[in-house]
C-alpha positions, 0 to 999 in steps of 0.5 A, a space after each residue: 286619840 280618844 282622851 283629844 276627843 274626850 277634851 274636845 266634848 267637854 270644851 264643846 258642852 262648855 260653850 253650849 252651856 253658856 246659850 243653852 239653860 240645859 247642859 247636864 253635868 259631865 260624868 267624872 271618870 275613875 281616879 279622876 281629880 276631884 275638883 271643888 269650887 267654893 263660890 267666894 273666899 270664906 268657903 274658900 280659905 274654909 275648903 283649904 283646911 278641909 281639903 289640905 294635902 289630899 292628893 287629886 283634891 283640887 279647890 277653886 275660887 269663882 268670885 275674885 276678891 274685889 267683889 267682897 260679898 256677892 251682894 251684885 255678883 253677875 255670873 260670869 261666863 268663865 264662871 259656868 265654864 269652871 262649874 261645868 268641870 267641877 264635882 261639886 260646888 259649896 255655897 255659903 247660901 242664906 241668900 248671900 248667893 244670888 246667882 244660885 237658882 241660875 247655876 242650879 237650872 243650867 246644871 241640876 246635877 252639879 251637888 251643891 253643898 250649902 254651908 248654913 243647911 240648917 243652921 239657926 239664922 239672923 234676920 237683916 234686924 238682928 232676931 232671930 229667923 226660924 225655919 225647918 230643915 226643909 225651908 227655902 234659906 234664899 230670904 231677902 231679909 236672912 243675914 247671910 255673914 254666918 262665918 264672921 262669928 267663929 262658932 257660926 265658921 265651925 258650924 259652916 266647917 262641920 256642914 261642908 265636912 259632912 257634903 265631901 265625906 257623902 260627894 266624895 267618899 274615896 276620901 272621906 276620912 282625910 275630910 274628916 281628920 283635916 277638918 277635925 285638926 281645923 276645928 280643933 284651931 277654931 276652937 283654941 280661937 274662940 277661947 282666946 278671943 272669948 278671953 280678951 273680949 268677955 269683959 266688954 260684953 255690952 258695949 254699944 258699936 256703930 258698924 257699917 255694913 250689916 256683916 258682923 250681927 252673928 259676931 256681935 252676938 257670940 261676943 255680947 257686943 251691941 250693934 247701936 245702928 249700922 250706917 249703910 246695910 249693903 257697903 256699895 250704898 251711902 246713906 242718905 243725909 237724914 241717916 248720917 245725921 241721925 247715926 251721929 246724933 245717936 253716937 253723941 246721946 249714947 255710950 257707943 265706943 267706936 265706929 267700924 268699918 271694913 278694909 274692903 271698902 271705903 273709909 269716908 263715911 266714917 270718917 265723917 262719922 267719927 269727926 263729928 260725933 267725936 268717937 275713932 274708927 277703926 276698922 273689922 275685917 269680916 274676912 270676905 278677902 284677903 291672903 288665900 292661905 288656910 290660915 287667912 281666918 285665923 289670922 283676919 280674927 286675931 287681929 279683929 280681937 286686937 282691935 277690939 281690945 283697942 277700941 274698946 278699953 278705956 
C-alpha cells in the first residue's frame, strides 16, 4: 500500500512542477535504479558507452532527434516530468542548452553534470574564448559543438566519467572501466582519421552551419565562410552572393552541408560557384546505438578523403 502511495506522490509533485517554479528534487531510495538523462543525442550515444551494462543504470533522451541542435528547443512539459524522476541530468552546456537556467530554478537539487566544465572553448568566429574555471559557459557568442572534433568527445567523456563516479559512487569503477574501453576506441578513431586526412591540413571549406570549427581545428582544415550560422535560417541574397564569389576568387574544395537539414542552399551554392557538395554529419542524430559516433565520424573521414583529393 505504501509503495501505491509512494507512486501517487511522486505523480502528484510531478504535475505541481509543471505550475509551480519550486518543486524539489524526490529523494532516490536505497537499491533504487539510478536513472540519468542526457539532454540531446551526442551526451546520449556518449552515456551509452559509459553506462553499458551496468545493472539498474538507466539512460534517457529528452530532446528527440528531429530537433537536431537545441539552438530553439522549447521545454516540453513531458521534459519536466522525466527530470523530476532522474538522479541526475548531463548537458553539453556552452550555451548549446538554452532551457538550462529554467530546469535549474524549478529543480535545484537535480546534479547536473556539465560535458564542456572547463574546457578550452570557441568563439562564434573561431578564436579562441578564455575563461576561469568558475566563469559562466552559457555566452551567446561560445560555440557550443565540443563533440564534433574527437579530442573535444574524449574530453566531454572524461567530464561526464568524473560526475557519475561522484553522483553515483556505488558505481564508480564500472564508470570508470567503461569509460576507459570507449576512450581507448575514440583514441584508435583519432589516429586513423588523423591518418587519412593530416595530408590535407590547410584546405579551404565552406560549411553551413557553425558546428564543425572544434573539428576543423583538430584536422587543420579552413573554415573559408560558413553560409547560415543557425541551420533553420537562410542568408540572405547579399551573403549567397558574397560566399560564391569567395568559393569562385579562392581555393575552396568543397561545399558541406548537413544530412540534418535541407540541401537547397547548397546546392545552389555548389551550381554556381562550380565546387560539389557533400554532406558531414556533426552527429546531432542518428541510430541510438553506442556506436553511432564511431561510426558518424568514420564515414565524415571517407568523406572528406573524397571531397578533398584531387
Amino acid at each position: 500500500m505504501r509503495v501505491y502511495l509512494r507512486k501517487a506522490i511522486a505523480l502528484l509533485l510531478s504535475v505541481l512542477l509543471l505550475a509551480s517554479s519550486g518543486c524539489a528534487l524526490r529523494e532516490r531510495e536505497e537499491g533504487e535504479d539510478f536513472s540519468i538523462v542526457a539532454s540531446f543525442y551526442p551526451m546520449y550515444i556518449i552515456l551509452l558507452n559509459i553506462t553499458d551494462g551496468i545493472d539498474n543504470v538507466h539512460v534517457h533522451v529528452m530532446a528527440q532527434q528531429h530537433t537536431g541542435c537545441l539552438h530553439d528547443y522549447q521545454l516540453q512539459s513531458s521534459d519536466m516530468q522525466e527530470l523530476t524522476k532522474a538522479d541526475v541530468f548531463v548537458v553539453n552546456g556552452a550555451g548549446m542548452e538554452n532551457f538550462l537556467s529554467r530546469v535549474t530554478e524549478q529543480l535545484p537539487d537535480l546534479p547536473v553534470i556539465t560535458a564542456t566544465e572547463g574546457m578550452k572553448l570557441l568563439h562564434e568566429d573561431g578564436t579562441a574564448h578564455d575563461h576561469d574555471e568558475d566563469e559562466d559557459h552559457e555566452e551567446e557568442d561560445v560555440n557550443p559543438h565540443v563533440w564534433v572534433s574527437v579530442e573535444g568527445a574524449m574530453q566531454e567523456v572524461e567530464t561526464i566519467t568524473q560526475g557519475l563516479m561522484k553522483t553515483d559512487p556505488a558505481h564508480a569503477e564500472a564508470y570508470r572501466q567503461n569509460a576507459d574501453r570507449y576512450l581507448q576506441q575514440l583514441q584508435a578513431l583519432s589516429d586513423e582519421m588523423h591518418a587519412a586526412l593530416d595530408p590535407y591540413a590547410g584546405t579551404s571549406i565552406v560549411t553551413f552551419h557553425e558546428a564543425f570549427p572544434y573539428f576543423a581545428e583538430e584536422f587543420g582544415l579552413n573554415i573559408a565562410a560558413v553560409v547560415n550560422r543557425e541551420p533553420e535560417s537562410e542568408p540572405s541574397a547579399r551573403e549567397l552572393a558574397d560566399t560564391i564569389d569567395l568559393i569562385r576568387h579562392s581555393h575552396v574544395k568543397a561545399v558541406f552541408a548537413e544530412p540534418q537539414y535541407s540541401t537547397d542552399t547548397a546546392q545552389t551554392v555548389a551550381q554556381e560557384s562550380g565546387v560539389p557538395v557533400y554532406l558531414l554529419d556533426p552527429c546531432t542524430s542518428g541510430a541510438m546505438d553506442k556506436e553511432a559516433y564511431l561510426t558518424a565520424m568514420r564515414q565524415n573521414m571517407q568523406v572528406l578523403q573524397q571531397a578533398l583529393q584531387g
